[in-house]
C-alpha positions as CSV (number, residue, x, y, z in Angstrom):
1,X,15.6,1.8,14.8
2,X,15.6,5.5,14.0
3,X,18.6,7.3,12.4
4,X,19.8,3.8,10.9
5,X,20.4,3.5,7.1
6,X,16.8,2.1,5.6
7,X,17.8,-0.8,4.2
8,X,19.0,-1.7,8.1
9,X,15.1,-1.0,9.7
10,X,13.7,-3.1,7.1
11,X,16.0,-6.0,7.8
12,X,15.0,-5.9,10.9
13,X,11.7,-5.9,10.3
14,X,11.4,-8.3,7.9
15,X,13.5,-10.1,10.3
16,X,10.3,-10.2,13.0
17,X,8.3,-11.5,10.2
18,X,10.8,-13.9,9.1
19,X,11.2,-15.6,12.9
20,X,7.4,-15.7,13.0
21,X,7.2,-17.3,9.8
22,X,9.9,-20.1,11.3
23,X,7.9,-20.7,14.1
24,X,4.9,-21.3,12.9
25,X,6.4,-23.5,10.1
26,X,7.4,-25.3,13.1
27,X,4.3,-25.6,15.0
28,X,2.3,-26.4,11.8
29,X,4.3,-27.3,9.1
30,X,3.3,-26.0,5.5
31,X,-0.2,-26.2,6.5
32,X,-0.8,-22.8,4.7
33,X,0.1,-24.2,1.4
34,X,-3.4,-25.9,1.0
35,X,-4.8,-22.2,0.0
36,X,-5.2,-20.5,-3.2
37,X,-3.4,-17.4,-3.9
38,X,-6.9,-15.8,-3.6
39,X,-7.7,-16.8,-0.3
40,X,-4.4,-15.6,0.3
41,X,-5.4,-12.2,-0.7
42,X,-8.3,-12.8,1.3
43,X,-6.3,-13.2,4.2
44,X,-4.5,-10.1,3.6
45,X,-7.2,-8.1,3.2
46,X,-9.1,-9.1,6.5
47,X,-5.9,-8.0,8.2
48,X,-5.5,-5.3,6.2
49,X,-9.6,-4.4,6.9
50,X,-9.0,-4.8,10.8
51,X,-6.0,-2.3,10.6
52,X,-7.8,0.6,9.4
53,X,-10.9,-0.5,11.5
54,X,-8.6,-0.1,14.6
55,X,-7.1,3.2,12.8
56,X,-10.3,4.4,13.1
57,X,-11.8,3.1,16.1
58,X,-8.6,3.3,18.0
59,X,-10.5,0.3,20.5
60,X,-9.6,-3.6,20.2
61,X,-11.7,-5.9,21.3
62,X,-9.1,-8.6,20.4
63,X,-5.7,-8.7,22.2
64,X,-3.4,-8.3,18.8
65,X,-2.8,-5.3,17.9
66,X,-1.4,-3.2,14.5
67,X,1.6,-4.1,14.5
68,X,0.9,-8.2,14.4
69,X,-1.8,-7.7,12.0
70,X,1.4,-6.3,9.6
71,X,3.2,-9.2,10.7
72,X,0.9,-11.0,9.2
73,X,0.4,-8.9,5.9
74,X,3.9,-9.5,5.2
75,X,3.9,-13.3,5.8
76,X,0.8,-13.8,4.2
77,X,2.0,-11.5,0.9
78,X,5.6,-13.5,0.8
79,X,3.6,-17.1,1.3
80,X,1.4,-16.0,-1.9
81,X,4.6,-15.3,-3.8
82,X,5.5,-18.7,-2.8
83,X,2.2,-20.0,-3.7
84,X,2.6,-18.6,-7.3
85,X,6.0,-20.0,-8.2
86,X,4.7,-24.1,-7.2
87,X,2.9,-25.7,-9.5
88,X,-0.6,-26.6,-8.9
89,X,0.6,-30.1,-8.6
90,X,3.3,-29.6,-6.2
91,X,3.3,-31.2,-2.5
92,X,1.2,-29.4,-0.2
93,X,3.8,-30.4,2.7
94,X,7.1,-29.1,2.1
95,X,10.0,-29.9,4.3
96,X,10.6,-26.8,6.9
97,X,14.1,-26.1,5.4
98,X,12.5,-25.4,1.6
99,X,9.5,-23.7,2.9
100,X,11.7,-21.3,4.6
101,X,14.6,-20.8,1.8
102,X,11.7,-20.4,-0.6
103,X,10.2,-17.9,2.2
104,X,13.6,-16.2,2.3
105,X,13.5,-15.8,-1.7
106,X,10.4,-14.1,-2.2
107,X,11.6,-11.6,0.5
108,X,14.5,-11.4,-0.6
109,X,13.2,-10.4,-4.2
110,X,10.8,-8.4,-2.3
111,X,13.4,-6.2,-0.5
112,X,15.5,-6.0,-4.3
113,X,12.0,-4.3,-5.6
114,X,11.9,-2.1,-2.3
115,X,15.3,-0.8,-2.8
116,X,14.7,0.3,-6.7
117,X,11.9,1.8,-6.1
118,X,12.9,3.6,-2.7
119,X,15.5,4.9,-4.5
120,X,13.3,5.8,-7.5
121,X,10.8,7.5,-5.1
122,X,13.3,9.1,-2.7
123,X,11.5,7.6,0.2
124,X,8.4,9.3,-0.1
125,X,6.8,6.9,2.4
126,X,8.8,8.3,5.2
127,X,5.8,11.3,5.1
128,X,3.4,9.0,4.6
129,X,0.9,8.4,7.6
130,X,0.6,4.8,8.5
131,X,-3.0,5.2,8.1
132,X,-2.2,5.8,4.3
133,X,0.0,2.7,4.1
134,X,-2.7,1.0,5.4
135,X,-4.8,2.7,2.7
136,X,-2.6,1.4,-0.4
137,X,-2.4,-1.8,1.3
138,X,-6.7,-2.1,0.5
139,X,-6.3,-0.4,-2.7
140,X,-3.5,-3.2,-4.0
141,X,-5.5,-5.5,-2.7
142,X,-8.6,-5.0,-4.5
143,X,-6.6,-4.6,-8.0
144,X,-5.2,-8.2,-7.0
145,X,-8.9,-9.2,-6.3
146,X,-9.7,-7.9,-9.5
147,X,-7.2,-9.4,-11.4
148,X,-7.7,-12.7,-9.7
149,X,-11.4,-12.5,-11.1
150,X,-9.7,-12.3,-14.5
151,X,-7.5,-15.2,-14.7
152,X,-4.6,-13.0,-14.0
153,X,-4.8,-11.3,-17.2
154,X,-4.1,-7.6,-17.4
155,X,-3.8,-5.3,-20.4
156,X,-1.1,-2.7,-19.2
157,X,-1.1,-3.7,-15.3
158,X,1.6,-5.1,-13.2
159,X,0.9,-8.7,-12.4
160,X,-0.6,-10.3,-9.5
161,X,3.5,-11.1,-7.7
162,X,4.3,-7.3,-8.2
163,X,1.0,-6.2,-6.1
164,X,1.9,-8.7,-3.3
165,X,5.7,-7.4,-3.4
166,X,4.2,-3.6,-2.9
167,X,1.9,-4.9,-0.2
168,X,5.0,-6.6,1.7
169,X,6.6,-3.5,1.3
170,X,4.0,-0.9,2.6
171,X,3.2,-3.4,5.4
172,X,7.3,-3.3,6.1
173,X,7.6,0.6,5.8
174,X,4.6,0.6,8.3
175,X,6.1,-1.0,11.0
176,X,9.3,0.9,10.7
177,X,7.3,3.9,11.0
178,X,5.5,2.7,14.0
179,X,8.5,1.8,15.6
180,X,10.1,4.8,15.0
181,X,6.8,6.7,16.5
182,X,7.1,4.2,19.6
183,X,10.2,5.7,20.1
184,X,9.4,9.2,20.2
């Protein structure tokens, strides 16, 4: 994937997260819709946790490595997007074709914010270490724990939707630079 335009490595791997996402919406359906936005972040942040665990240890006891564990930051980030657009009253069990075009909207609008702001930044996250993605990963997450604690109110802070839209994104930029360092 290296030495292709940006926006091209993120498609494709958004696109790995995406084709999980699929499957598993066909092996279980919308199951995932039964949790609250904050065990959502929960979710995230276990993955997130075990990432810089095997940063640090650089030994897994459990055959999944970093890479799935982004996977699975990504998904879980766009499926809390998805979780904060429905109502509280809304089916849990959504038909597999609007679980995944809702799916494909929150990434979408995702990959619109990732574009701005790589452009903004001047891709600044290609000299990032992953280790540091991983890092900003935690840190958004506790802001969205801490926010979550207060009903979602904030005085001058970005809401809970632009922290999981960040997250998405560091967990995206992450894989593209692991793939690129697989390739070296």
């Amino acid at each position: 994937m290296d030495n292709l335009p940006t926006s091209l490595q993120y498609d494709h791997a958004l696109e790995l997260c995406v084709s999980l996402f699929r499957k598993k919406t066909s092996d279980y359906g919308t199951a995932w819709r039964i949790l609250r936005t904050s065990s959502l972040t929960d979710q995230i942040f276990i993955k997130a946790n075990r990432i810089r665990t095997l940063q640090e240890v650089e030994v897994a006891k459990v055959d999944e490595g970093i890479v799935s564990e982004f996977i699975g930051i990504v998904n879980y980030s766009l499926m809390a997007l998805v979780q904060l657009e429905l109502p509280s009253d809304y089916p849990l069990d959504l038909p597999p074709e609007e679980a995944n075009e809702r799916f494909h909207k929150a990434a979408e609008e995702t990959r619109d914010l990732m574009l701005k702001k790589n452009h903004d930044y001047g891709e600044a996250w290609r000299d990032m270490r992953v280790s540091s993605l991983t890092d900003l990963i935690l840190m958004k997450l506790l802001r969205v724990k801490q926010i979550e604690d207060n009903n979602g109110k904030t005085i001058v802070s970005e809401g809970i939707d632009a922290n999981y839209m960040d997250i998405a994104n560091y967990a995206l930029f992450a894989l593209i630079l692991l793939d690129e360092q697989e390739k070296l």
